[in-house]
C-alpha positions as CSV (number, residue, x, y, z in Angstrom):
1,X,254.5,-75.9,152.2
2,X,251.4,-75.8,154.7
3,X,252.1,-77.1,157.8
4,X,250.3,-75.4,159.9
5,X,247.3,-77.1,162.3
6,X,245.0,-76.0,160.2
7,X,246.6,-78.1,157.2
8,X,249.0,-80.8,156.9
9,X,250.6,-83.2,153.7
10,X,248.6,-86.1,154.7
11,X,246.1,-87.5,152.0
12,X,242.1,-86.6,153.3
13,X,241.1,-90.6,153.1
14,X,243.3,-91.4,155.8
15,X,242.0,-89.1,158.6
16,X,243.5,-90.5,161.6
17,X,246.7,-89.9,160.3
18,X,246.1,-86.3,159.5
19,X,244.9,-85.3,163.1
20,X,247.9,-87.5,164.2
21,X,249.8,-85.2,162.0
22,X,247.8,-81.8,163.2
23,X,248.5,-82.8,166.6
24,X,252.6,-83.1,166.2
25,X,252.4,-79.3,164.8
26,X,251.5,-78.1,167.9
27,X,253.9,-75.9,169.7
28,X,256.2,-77.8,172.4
29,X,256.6,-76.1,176.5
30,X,254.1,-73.3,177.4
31,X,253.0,-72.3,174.4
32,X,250.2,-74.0,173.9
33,X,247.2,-72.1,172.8
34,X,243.5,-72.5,172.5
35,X,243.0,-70.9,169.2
36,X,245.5,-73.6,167.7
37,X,243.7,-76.3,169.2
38,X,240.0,-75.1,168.1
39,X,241.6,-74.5,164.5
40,X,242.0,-78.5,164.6
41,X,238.9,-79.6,166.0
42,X,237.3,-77.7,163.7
43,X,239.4,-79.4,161.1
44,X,238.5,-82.5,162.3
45,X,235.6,-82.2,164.3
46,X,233.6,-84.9,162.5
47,X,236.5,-87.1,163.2
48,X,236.0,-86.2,167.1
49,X,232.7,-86.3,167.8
50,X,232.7,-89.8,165.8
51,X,234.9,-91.0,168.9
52,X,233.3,-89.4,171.3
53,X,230.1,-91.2,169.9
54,X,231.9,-94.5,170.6
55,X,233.0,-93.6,174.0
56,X,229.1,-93.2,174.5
57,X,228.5,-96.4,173.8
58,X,230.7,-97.9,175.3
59,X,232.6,-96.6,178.1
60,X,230.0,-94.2,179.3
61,X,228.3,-97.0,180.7
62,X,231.0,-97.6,183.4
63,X,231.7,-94.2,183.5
64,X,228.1,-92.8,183.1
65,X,229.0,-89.5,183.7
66,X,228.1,-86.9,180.7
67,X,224.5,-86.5,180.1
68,X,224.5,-88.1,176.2
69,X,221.4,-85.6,175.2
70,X,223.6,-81.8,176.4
71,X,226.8,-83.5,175.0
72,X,225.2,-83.7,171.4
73,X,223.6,-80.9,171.7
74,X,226.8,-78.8,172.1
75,X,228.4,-80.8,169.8
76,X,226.3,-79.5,166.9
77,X,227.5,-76.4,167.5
78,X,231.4,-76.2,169.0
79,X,231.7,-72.2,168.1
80,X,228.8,-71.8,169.9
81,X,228.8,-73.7,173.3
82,X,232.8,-74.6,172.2
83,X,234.6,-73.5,175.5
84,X,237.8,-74.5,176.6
85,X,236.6,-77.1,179.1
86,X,233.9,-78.9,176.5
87,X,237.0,-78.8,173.6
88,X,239.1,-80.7,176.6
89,X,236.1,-82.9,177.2
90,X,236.0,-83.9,173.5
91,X,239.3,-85.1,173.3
92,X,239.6,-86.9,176.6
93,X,236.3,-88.8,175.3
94,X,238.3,-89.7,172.1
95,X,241.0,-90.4,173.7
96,X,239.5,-93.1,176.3
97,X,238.5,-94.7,172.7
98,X,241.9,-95.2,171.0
99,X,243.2,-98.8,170.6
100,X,246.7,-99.7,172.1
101,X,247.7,-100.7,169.1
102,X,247.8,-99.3,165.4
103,X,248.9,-102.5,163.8
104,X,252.4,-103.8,165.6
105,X,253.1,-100.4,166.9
106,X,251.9,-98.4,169.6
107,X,248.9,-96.1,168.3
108,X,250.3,-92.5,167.8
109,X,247.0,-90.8,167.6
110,X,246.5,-92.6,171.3
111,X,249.5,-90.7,172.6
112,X,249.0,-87.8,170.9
113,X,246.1,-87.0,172.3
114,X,247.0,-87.9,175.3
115,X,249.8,-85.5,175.6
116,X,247.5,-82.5,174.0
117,X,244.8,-83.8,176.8
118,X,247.0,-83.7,179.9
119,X,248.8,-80.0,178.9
120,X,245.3,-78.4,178.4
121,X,243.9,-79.9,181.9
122,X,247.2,-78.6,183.5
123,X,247.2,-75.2,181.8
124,X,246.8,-72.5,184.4
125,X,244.0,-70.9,182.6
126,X,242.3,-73.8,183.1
127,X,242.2,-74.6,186.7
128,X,242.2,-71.2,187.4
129,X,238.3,-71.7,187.0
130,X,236.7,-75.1,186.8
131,X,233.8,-76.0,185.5
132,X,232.4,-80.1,185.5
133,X,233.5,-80.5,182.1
134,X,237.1,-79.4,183.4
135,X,236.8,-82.2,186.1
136,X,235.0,-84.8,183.6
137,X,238.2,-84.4,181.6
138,X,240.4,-85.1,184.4
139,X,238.6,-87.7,185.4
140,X,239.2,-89.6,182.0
141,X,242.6,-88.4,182.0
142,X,243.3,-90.5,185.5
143,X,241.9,-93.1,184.1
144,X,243.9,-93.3,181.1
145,X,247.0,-92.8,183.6
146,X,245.7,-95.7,185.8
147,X,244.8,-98.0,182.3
148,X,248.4,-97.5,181.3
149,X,250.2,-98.0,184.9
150,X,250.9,-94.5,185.7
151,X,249.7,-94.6,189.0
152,X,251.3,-91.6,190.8
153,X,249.8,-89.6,187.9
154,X,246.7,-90.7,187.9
155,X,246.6,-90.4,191.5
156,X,248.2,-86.6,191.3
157,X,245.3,-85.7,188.4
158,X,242.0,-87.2,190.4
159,X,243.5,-85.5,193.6
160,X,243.3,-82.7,191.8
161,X,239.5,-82.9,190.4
162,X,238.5,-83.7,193.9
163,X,240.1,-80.5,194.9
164,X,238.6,-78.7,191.8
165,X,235.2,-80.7,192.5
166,X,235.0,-79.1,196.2
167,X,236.1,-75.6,195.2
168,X,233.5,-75.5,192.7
169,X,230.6,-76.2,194.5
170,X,230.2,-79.5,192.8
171,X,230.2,-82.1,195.9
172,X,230.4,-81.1,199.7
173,X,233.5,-81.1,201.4
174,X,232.3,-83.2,204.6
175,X,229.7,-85.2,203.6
176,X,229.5,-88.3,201.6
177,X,226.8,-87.5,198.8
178,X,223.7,-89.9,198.2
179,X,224.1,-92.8,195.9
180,X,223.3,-92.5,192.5
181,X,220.1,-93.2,190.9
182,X,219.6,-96.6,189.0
183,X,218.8,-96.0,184.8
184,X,219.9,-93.6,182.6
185,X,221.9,-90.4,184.0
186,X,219.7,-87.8,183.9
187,X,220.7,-83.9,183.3
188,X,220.3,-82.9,186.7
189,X,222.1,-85.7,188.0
190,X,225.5,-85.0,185.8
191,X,227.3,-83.4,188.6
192,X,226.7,-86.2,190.6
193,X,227.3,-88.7,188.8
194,X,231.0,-87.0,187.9
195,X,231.4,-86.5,192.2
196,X,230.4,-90.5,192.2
197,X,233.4,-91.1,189.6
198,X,235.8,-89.4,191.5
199,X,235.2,-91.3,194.6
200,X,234.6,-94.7,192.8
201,X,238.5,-94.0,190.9
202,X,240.3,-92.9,194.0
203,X,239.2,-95.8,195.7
204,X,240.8,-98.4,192.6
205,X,244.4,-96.1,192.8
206,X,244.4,-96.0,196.6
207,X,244.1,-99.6,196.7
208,X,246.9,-100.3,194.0
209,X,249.1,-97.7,194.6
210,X,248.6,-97.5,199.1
211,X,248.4,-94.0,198.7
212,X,245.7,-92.4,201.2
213,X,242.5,-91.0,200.2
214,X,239.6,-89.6,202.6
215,X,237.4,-91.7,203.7
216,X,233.9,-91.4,202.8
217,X,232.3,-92.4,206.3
218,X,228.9,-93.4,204.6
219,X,226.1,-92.4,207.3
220,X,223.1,-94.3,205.7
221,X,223.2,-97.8,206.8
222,X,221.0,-98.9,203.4
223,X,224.1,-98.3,201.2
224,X,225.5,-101.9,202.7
225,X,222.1,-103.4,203.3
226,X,222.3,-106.6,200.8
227,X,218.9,-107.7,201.2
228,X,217.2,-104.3,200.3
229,X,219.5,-104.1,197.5
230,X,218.2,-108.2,196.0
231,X,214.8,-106.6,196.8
232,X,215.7,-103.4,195.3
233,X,217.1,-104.9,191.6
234,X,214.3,-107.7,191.6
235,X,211.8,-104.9,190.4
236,X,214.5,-103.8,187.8
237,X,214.4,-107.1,186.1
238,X,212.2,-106.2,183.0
239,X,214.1,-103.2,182.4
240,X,217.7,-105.7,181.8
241,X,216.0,-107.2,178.9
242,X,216.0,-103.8,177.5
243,X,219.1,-102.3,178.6
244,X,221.7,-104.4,180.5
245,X,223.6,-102.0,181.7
246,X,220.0,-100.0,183.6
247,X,221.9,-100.7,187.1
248,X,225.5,-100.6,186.6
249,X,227.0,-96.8,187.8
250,X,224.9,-97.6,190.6
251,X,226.3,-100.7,191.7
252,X,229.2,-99.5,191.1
253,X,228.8,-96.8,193.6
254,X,227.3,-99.4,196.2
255,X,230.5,-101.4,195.3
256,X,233.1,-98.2,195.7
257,X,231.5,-98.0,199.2
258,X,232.5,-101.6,200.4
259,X,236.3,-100.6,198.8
260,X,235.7,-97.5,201.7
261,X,235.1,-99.6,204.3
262,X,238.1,-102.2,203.6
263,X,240.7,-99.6,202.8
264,X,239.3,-97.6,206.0
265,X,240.3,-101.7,207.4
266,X,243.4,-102.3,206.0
267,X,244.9,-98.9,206.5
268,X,243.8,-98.6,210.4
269,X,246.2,-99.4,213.7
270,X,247.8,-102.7,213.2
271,X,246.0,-103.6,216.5
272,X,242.9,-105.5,216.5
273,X,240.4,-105.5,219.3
274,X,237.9,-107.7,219.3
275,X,235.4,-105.4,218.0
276,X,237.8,-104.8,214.8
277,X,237.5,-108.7,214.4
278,X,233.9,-108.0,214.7
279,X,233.9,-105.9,212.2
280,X,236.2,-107.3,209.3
281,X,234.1,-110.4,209.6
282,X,231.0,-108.4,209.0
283,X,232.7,-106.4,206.0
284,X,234.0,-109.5,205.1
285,X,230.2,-111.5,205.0
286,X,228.8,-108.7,203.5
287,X,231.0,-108.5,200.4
288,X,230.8,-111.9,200.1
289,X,226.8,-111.4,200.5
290,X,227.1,-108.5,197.6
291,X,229.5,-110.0,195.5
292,X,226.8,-113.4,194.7
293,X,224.3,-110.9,193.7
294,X,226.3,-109.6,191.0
295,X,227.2,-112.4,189.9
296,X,224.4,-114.1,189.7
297,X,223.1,-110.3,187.5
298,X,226.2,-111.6,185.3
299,X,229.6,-109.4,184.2
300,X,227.6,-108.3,181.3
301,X,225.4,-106.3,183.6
302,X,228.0,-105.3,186.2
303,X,231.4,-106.0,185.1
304,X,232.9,-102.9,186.8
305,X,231.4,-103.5,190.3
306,X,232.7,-107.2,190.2
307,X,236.2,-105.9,189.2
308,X,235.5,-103.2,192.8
309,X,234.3,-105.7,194.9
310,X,236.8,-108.4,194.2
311,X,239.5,-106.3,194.0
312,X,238.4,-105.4,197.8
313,X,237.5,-108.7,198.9
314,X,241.6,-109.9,197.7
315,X,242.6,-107.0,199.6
316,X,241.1,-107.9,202.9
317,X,241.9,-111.4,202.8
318,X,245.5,-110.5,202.0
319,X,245.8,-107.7,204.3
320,X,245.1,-110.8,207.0
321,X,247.5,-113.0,205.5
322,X,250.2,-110.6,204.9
323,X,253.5,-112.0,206.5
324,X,254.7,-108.3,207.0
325,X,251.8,-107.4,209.3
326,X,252.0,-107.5,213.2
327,X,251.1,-111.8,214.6
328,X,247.5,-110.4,215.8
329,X,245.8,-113.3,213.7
330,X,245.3,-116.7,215.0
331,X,246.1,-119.3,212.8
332,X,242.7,-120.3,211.8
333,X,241.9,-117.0,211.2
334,X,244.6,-116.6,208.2
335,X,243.3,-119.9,207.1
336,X,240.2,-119.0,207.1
337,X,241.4,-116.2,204.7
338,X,242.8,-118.4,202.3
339,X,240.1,-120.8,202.1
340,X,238.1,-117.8,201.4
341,X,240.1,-116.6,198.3
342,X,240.1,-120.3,196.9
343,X,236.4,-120.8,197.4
344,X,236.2,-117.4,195.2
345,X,238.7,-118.3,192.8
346,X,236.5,-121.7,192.0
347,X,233.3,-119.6,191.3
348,X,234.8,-117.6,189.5
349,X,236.7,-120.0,187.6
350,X,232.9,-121.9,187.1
351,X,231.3,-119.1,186.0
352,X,234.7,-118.2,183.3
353,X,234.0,-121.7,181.6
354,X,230.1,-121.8,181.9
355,X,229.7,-118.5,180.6
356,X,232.4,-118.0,178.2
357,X,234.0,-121.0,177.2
358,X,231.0,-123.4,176.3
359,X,232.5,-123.3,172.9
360,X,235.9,-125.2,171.8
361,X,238.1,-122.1,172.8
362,X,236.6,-119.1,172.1
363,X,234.9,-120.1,168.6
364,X,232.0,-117.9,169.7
365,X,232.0,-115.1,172.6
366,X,229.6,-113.5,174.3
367,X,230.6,-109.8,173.9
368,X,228.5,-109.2,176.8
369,X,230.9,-110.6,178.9
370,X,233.8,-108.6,177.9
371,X,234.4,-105.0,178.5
372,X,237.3,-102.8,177.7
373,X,237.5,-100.5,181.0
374,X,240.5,-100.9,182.9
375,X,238.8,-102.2,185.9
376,X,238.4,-105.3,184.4
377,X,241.6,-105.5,182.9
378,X,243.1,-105.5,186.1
379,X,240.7,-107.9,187.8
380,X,241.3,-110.5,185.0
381,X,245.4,-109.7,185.9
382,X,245.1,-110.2,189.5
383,X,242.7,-113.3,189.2
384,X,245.5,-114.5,187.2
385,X,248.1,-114.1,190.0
386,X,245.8,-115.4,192.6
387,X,245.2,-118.3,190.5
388,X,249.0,-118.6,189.9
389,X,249.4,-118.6,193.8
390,X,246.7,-121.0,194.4
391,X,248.5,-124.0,192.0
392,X,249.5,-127.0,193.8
393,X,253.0,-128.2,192.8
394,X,253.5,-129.9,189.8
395,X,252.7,-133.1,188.9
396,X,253.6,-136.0,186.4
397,X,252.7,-135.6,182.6
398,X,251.2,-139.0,183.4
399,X,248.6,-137.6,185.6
400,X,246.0,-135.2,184.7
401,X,246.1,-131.0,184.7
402,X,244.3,-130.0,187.8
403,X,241.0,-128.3,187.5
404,X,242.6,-124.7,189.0
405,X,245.1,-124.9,186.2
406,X,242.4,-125.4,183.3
407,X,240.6,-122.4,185.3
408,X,243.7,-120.0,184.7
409,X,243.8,-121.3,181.2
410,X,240.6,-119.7,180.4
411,X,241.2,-116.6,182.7
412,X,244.6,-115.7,180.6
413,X,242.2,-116.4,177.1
414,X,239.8,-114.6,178.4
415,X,242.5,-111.5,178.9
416,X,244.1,-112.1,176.0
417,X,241.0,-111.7,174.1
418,X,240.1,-109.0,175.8
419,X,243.9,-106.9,175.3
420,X,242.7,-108.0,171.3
421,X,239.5,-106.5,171.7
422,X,240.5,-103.4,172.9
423,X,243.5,-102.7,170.8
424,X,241.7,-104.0,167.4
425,X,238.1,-103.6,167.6
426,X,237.1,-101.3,170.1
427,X,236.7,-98.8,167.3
428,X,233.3,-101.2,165.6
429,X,231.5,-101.2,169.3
């Protein structure tokens, strides 16, 4: 009986199960080995690349981070340009692909790879010398940990790739780079565009998890200038008819720098002097400021930087509002706050039923609208507990639903269809 990686029992027309299977002969503990692991791409490295391909089109445009032409191009030949780094690259690309589900159950091949993922990118050979596709691999690997709630190790992995990102050569160690470049990611721009996803993903686990990050202390005051950015994506407009997605690592970016600025905020002395009142309001009217303008490009175009800059703009507001925090808030400042977060949460909630729910409960859906990432996710989860928290009390059966409460009706089908999408069909995008 074969069963070693290179062969396995399981019939050939049912290949996810035979790389499932290839994947549980690999040795347990240290020894892991390259060899073993090229002898099963190679097996399967149709299989691979096909998911790969789908996390190309798909989740490389909120993580636009590999350059699509090199990637292929070493693809066609693995023995070739196969190192150990671009074989841990593969997989992490397939492995951002895998549904939660394989029917009722949890998706094996998901874990699997997972598992085979993380103990390559830990292997001491393989920090030892980094390369970017060594830190694009940890970078999807944190954000598999943060999709699946594993926060300290998701936070432990991009720690590391920052780490690995500044040994190598690949971002400096003082200076905030420049901002990405709207369109396509070009080759030259790759190791960029992977320093940009590092900051953009310690920024979503700092502010989840409270853990502390470095502050990026952006120097160019153009990065938060809202009107030369509405100036700046009016010229873009023909080029959204042709591809939607032309601005969105780069808003993203501008988005992860806003994040800076209110975690720099909300994790500063507990004092607040008139000038850091000053200065929250101005943070706090120039998300506002850059939050309308993606909105009004639409979640199709930008769903990631709404998930950032929401997820900031809840943070400040609550940060002011939080009972635990030293009385240096008036009281019409913390209602202020809250007024804020409701006049948000309507928006939102008109924009959820104008835009997605024009049809009797979600007969037809604009895929546009709804991404798989897990920035998103977690937006659509904490709009549902701010919404939650916003409810008035009860009322009779007699009288009608309040408008909030049909709002949060759409936001949980909107997740649940998401959840569905992403655990049934994210293998047809």
């Amino acid at each position: 009986m074969d069963t070693s990686p290179g062969g396995s029992l399981v019939l050939p027309d049912d290949p996810e199960r035979a790389l499932a299977q290839d994947f549980r002969l690999l040795p347990e503990g240290n020894s892991f080995h390259l060899a073993q692991l090229t002898k099963i791409i190679d097996k399967h490295k149709q299989q691979l690349v096909n998911m790969a391909e789908t996390f190309l089109s798909s989740c490389q445009r909120w993580v636009a981070i590999v350059h699509q032409a090199t990637f292929r191009e070493r693809c066609s030949n693995l023995w070739l340009h196969g190192s150990r780094d671009f074989l841990l690259l593969l997989l992490a690309m397939g492995m951002i692909t895998r549904p939660l589900l394989s029917g009722n159950e949890p998706d094996s091949l998901r874990e699997l790879m997972y598992e085979a993922v993380k103990r390559l990118f830990w292997d001491k050979d393989s920090v030892a010398r980094p390369s970017v596709a060594l830190i694009q691999a940890g970078l999807l690997l944190s954000v598999y940990e943060y999709g699946n709630g594993l926060l300290n190790a998701s936070y432990v992995t991009i720690s590391v790739c920052s780490s690995l990102a500044q040994v190598s050569g690949l971002c400096g160690a003082l200076n905030a780079p420049p901002l990405p470049r709207l369109g396509t990611l070009a080759s030259q721009d790759e190791m960029l565009h992977t320093w940009w996803g590092i900051i953009i993903h310690e920024r979503m686990i700092s502010l989840k998890s409270h853990l502390p990050i470095r502050q990026l202390h952006i120097q160019d005051p153009n990065a938060m200038n809202n009107a030369l950015l509405e100036a700046e994506l009016h010229t873009i407009i023909p080029k959204l008819a042709i591809d939607s997605h032309y601005p969105a690592f780069y808003l993203q970016a501008r988005a992860a720098i806003w994040l800076d600025h209110v975690l720099e905020i909300v994790h500063s002395s507990p004092v607040i002097s008139k000038e850091g009142r000053l200065h929250f309001q101005a943070v706090d009217r120039g998300l506002v400021h850059f939050l309308r303008i993606l909105v009004q490009l639409g979640m199709g175009t930008c769903c990631e930087a709404i998930a950032i800059g929401l997820n900031a703009f809840f943070r400040l507001h609550h940060w002011r509002l939080d009972s635990h925090a030293p009385s240096v808030f008036t009281e019409q400042e913390r209602e202020e706050s809250s007024q804020a977060m409701k006049t948000i949460l309507t928006i939102l909630a008109d924009v959820a039923s104008d835009q997605v729910y024009f049809n009797n409960v979600m007969r037809q859906v604009n895929d546009d609208i709804v991404e798989v990432f897990p920035y998103t996710i977690t937006m659509i989860y904490q709009l549902l507990l701010e919404m939650r928290d916003q409810l008035p009390p009860p009322r009779t059966s007699a009288e009608p639903s309040p408008q909030p409460f049909d709002a949060l009706q759409n936001e949980m089908r909107m997740m649940k269809y998401i959840l569905e999408k992403q655990s049934v069909n994210i293998l047809t995008i």
